[in-house]
C-alpha positions as CSV (number, residue, x, y, z in Angstrom):
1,X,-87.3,42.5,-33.7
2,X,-87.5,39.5,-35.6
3,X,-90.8,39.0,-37.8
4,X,-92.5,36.5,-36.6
5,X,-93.8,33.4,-39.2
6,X,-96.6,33.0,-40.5
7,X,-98.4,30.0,-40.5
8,X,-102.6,29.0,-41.9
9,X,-104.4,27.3,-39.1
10,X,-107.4,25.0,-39.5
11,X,-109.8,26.7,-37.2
12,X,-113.4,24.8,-36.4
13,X,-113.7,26.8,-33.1
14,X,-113.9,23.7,-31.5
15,X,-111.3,22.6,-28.6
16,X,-108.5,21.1,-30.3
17,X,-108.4,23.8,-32.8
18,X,-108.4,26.5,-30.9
19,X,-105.9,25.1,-28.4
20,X,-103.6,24.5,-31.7
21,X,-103.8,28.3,-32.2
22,X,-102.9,29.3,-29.0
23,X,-99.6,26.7,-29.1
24,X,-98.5,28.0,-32.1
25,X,-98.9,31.5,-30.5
26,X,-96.5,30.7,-27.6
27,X,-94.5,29.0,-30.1
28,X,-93.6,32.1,-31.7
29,X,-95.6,32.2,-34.9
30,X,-98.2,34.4,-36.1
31,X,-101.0,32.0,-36.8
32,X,-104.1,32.9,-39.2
33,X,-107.0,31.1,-39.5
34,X,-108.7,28.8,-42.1
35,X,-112.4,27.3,-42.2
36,X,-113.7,25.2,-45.2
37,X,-117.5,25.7,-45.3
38,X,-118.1,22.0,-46.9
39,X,-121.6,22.0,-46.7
40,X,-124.4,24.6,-47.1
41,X,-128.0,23.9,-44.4
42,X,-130.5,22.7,-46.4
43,X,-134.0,23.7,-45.0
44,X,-135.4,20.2,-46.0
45,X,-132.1,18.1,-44.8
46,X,-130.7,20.3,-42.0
47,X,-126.9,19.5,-40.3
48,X,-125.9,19.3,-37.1
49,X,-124.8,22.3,-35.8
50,X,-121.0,21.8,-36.5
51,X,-121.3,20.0,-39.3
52,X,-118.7,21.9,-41.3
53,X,-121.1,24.7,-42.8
54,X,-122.1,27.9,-41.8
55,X,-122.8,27.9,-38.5
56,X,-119.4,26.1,-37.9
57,X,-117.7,29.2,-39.6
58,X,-119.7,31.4,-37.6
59,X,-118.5,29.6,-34.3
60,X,-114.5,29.5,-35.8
61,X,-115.0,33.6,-36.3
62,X,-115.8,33.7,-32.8
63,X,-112.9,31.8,-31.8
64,X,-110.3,34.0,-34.0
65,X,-111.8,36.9,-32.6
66,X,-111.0,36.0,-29.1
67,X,-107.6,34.5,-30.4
68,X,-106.8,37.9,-31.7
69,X,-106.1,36.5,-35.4
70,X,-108.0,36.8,-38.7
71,X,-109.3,34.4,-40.5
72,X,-110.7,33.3,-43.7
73,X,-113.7,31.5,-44.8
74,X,-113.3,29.3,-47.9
75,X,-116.2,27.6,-49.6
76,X,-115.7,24.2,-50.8
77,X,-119.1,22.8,-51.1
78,X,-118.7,22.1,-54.7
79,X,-115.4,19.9,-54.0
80,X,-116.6,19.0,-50.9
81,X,-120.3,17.5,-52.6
82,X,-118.3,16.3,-55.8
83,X,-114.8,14.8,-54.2
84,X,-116.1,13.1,-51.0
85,X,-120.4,13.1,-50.9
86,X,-120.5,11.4,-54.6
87,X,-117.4,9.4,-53.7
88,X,-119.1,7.9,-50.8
89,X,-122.4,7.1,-52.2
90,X,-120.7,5.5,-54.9
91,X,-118.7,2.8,-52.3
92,X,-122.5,2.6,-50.7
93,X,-124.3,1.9,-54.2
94,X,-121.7,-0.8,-54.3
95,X,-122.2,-2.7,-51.1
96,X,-119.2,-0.7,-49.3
97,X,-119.2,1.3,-46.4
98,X,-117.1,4.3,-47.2
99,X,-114.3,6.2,-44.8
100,X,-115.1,10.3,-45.9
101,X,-112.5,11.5,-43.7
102,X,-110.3,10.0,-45.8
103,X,-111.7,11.0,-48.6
104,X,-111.8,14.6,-47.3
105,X,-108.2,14.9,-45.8
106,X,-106.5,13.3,-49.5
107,X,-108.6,15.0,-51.6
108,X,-109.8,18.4,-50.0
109,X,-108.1,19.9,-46.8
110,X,-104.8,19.2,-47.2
111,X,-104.2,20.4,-50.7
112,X,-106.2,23.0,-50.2
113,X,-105.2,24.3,-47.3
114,X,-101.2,24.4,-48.7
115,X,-102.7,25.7,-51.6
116,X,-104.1,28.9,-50.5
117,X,-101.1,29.2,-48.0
118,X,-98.4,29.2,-50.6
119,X,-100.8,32.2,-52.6
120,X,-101.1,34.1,-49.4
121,X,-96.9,33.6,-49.3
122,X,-97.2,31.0,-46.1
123,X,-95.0,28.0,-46.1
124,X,-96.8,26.1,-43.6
125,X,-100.0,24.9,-42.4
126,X,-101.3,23.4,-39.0
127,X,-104.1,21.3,-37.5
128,X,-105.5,20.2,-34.5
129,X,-105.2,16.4,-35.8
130,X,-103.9,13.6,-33.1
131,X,-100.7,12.3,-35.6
132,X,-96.7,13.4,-36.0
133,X,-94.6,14.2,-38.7
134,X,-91.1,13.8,-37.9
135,X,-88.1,14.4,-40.9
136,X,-85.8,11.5,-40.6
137,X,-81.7,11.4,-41.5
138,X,-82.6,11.5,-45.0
139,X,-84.8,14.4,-44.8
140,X,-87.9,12.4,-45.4
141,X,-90.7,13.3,-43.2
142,X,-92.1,10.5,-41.8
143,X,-96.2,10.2,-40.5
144,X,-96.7,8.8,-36.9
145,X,-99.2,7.7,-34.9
146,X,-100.3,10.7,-31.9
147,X,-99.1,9.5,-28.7
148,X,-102.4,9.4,-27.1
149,X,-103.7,5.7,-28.1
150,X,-107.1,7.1,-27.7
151,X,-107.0,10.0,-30.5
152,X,-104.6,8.9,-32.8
153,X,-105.6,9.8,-36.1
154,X,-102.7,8.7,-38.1
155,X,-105.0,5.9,-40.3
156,X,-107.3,9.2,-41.5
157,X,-104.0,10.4,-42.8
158,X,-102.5,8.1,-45.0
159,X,-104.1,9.2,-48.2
160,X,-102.7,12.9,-47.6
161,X,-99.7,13.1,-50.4
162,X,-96.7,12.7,-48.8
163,X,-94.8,15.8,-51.1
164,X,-97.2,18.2,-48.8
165,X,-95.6,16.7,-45.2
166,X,-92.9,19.3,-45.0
167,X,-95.6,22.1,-45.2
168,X,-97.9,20.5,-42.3
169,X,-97.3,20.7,-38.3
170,X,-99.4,18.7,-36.3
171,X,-98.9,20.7,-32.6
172,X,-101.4,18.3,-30.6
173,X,-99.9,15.0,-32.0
174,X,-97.1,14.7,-28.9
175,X,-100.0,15.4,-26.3
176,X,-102.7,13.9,-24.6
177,X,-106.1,14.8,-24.9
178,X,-106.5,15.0,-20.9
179,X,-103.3,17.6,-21.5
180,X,-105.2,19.5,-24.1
181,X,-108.0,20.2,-22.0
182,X,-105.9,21.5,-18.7
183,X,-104.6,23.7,-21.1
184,X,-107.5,24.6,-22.1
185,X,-109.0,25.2,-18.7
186,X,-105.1,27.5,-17.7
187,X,-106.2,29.8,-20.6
188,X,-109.5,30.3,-19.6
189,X,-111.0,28.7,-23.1
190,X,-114.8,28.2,-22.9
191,X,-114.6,25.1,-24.5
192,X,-112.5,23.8,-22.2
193,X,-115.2,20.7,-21.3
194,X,-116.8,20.6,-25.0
195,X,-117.7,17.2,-25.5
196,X,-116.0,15.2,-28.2
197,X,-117.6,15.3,-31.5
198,X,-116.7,12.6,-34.4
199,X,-117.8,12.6,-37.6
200,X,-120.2,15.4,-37.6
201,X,-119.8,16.6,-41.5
202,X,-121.3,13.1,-42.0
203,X,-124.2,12.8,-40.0
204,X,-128.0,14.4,-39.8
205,X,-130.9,14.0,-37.5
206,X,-132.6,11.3,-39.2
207,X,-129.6,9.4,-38.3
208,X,-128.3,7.4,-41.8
209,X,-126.0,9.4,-43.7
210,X,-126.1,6.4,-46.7
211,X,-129.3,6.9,-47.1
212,X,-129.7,11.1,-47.4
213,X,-126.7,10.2,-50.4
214,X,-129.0,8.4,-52.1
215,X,-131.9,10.7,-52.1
216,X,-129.3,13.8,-52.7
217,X,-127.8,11.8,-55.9
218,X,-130.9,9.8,-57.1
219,X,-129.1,6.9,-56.6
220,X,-130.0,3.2,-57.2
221,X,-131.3,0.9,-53.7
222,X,-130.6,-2.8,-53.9
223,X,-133.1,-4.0,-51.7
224,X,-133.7,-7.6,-50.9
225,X,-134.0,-10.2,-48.1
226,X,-131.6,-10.9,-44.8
227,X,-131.2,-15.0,-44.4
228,X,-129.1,-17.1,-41.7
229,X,-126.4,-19.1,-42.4
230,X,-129.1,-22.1,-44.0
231,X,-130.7,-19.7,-46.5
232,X,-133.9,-18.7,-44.1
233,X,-135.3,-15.8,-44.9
234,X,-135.8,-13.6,-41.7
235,X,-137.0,-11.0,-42.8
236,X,-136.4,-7.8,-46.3
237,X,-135.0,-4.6,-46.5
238,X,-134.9,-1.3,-48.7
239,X,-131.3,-1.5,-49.6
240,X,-127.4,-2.9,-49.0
241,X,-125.9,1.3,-48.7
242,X,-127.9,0.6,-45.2
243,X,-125.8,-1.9,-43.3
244,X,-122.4,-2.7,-43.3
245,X,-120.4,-5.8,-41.9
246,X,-120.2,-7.0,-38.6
247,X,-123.7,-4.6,-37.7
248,X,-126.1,-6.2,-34.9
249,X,-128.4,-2.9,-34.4
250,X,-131.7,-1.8,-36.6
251,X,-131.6,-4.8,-38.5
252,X,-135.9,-5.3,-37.9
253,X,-136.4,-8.4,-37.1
254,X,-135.2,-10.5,-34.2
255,X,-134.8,-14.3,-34.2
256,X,-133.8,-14.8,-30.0
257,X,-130.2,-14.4,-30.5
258,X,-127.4,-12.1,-30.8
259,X,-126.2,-11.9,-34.7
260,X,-124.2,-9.7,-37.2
261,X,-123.9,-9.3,-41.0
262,X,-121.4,-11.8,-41.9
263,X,-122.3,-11.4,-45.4
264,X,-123.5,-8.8,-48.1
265,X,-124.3,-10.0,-51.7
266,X,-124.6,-7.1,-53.5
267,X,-125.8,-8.5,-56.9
268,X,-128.6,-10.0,-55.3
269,X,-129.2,-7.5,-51.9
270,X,-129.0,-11.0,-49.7
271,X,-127.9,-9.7,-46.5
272,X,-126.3,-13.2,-44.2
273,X,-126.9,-12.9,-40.5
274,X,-125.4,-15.0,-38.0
275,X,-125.0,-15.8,-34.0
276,X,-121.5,-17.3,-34.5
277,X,-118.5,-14.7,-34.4
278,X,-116.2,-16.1,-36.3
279,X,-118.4,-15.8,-39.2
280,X,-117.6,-12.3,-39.1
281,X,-114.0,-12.9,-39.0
282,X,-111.9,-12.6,-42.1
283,X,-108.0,-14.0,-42.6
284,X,-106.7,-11.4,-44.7
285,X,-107.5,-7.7,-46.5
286,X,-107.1,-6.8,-49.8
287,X,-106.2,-3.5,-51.8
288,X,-106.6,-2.8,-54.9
289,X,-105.0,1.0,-54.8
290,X,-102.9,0.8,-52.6
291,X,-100.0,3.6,-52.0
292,X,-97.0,3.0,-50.1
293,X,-95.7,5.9,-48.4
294,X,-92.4,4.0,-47.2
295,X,-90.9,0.5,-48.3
296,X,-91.2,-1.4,-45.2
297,X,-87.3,-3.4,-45.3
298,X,-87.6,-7.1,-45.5
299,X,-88.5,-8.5,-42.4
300,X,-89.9,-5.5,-41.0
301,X,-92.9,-6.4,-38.4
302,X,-95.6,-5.4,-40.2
303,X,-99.1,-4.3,-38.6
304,X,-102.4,-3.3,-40.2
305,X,-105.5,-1.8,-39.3
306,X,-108.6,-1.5,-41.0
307,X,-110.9,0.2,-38.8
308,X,-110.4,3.5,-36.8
309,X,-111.8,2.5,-33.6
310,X,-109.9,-1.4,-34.5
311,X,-106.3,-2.0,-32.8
312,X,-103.6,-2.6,-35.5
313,X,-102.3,-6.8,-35.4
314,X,-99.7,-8.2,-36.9
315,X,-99.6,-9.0,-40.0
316,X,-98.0,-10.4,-43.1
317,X,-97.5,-9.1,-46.7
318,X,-98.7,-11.9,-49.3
319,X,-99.1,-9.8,-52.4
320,X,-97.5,-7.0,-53.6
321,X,-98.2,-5.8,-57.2
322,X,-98.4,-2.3,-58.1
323,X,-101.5,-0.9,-56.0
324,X,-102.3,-4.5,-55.2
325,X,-101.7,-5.6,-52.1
326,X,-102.7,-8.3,-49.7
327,X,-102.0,-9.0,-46.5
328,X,-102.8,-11.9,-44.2
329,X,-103.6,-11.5,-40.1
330,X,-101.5,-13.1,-37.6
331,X,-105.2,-14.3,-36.3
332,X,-108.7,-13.6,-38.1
333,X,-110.0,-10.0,-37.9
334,X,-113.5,-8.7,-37.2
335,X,-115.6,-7.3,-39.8
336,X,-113.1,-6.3,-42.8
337,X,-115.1,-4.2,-44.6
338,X,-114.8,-2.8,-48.5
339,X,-114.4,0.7,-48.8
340,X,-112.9,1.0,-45.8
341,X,-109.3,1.6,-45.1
342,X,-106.8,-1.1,-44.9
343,X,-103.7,0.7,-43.5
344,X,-100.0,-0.7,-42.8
345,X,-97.6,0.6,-39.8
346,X,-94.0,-0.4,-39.1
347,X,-94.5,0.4,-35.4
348,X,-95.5,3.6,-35.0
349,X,-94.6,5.0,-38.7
350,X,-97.5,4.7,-41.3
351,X,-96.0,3.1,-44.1
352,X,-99.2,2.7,-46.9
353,X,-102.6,2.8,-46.9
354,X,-105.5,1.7,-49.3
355,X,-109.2,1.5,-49.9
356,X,-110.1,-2.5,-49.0
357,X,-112.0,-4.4,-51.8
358,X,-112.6,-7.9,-52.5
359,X,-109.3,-9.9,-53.3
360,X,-109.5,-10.0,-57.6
């Protein structure tokens, strides 16, 4: 009887992990499970319970169990606070509004994970991520978008180094989440009807993750005043790492009509408010490290997104220098935002990503 392979399996205990397991199980490998602790509770700062500490290890031990496969428990707080918690509050301290599962997924879990997997004599790795990675004719794997619109994680991806692809399966990226539950539910899974969770190694009960970064790092606040668009002050605030383009909510003061942020000076902490939306609209992003993954052809349709939650639009490549890149919108975008992602797709394919900044 043929050995069966071996493969290391991100394991939260959550659905979509668990469900990768038992695929890979019918598949015909023998999976065995990873969990990062990332974070350690903090008596005075406590997580949410899954926020990618102990209690989610706990809860991913559980889940091996009942899969029938072990399981090991990594600690990468130190990484974790270092790579992505400093990295963030440093885009915040700057005005930015950072993207950490980027930051985790290029600089952590990934790497990491392939890491320990080529020690323990494993060639590949797995996750429950929405995204595929198909090898074209020339043996290059190339990253898709997941074929469910609604989970595709493909633009948390892009920073993941492309020399790691062949290593990495992505079992839930050709499915639906709706599939992913039934499946759930036909194996009898207890979290079958868990409800979604985004996000949750970034979050706490007092509700602004900015904010606990700045007290954990004694880091500098820029307060300072929020104006409309005719310089009248409406009203202060504590500091910039609180708000981010484009926000409407928990801005304290109300003046009888809808507005956003359309602008943050961060020398000065002057926050610009305003009721009309195409002052939040921008006509191009910028890059200033940008990576292509593939060379988009000339005349290639090019479309970028620069939000998650924010459908990719057309788009057209005006600068192209190094790690500098520009690119202009087929029609103005809402709130383009430094320090989040500004990622490019040829269709479905991710072809390059980068961190957006102001255009230099």
């Amino acid at each position: 009887m043929a050995t069966r392979p071996r493969i290391l399996v991100g394991l939260s205990g959550g659905l979509d992990s668990t469900v990768t397991v038992r695929l890979l199980q019918e598949q015909g490998y023998a999976p065995e499970g990873i969990t990062l602790v990332l974070q350690a509770n903090d008596p005075d700062h406590p997580l949410p319970a899954e926020a990618c500490g102990y209690d989610t290890a706990v809860k991913a031990a559980a889940a091996a169990a009942d899969l029938g496969i072990p399981l090991r428990v990594i600690d990468a707080r130190d990484r974790f606070t270092q790579s992505v918690l400093h990295a963030c509050w440093d885009v915040f301290e700057a005005g930015g509004t950072p993207n950490p599962c980027v930051f985790c997924n290029a600089r952590i879990r990934f790497g990491m994970m392939v890491a320990l997997a080529r020690e323990e004599g494993i060639d590949q790795i797995a996750t429950g991520h929405y995204a595929r990675l198909v090898p074209g004719p020339d043996g290059r794997f190339r990253l898709l978008r997941g074929i469910d619109p609604d989970k595709d994680q493909s633009y948390f991806l892009h920073g993941v180094d492309p020399a790691l692809y062949p290593h990495i399966l992505f079992p839930l990226g050709g499915m639906r989440k709706r599939e992913v539950r039934e499946r759930a539910r036909q194996w009898g899974f207890k979290n079958a009807e868990a409800p979604e969770s985004q996000d949750v190694c970034f979050a706490g009960p007092d509700g602004h993750f900015a904010e606990q970064l700045r007290q954990r790092f004694g880091g500098r606040a820029t307060p300072g005043v929020f104006v409309d668009e005719t310089g009248k002050v409406l009203g202060t605030h504590s500091g910039i790492h609180r708000y981010t383009l484009g926000q409407r909510k928990g801005l304290g003061f109300a003046t009888g009509q809808r507005v956003k942020i359309c602008r943050i000076d961060t020398a000065t902490g002057t926050i610009t408010v305003s009721p009309d939306p195409d002052d939040t609209l921008a006509p191009s992003a910028h890059s200033d490290d940008f990576r292509w993954i593939a060379s988009p052809q000339s005349g290639t349709p090019l479309l970028a997104q620069v939000r998650y939650r924010q459908k990719a639009v057309p788009a057209t490549l005006t600068r192209s220098e190094g790690p500098h890149v520009t690119v202009t919108f087929a029609e103005p975008v809402f709130s383009v935002t430094p320090g989040q992602s500004l990622v490019l797709y040829a269709a479905d394919e991710v072809i390059g990503g980068g961190t957006i900044s102001l255009e230099g």
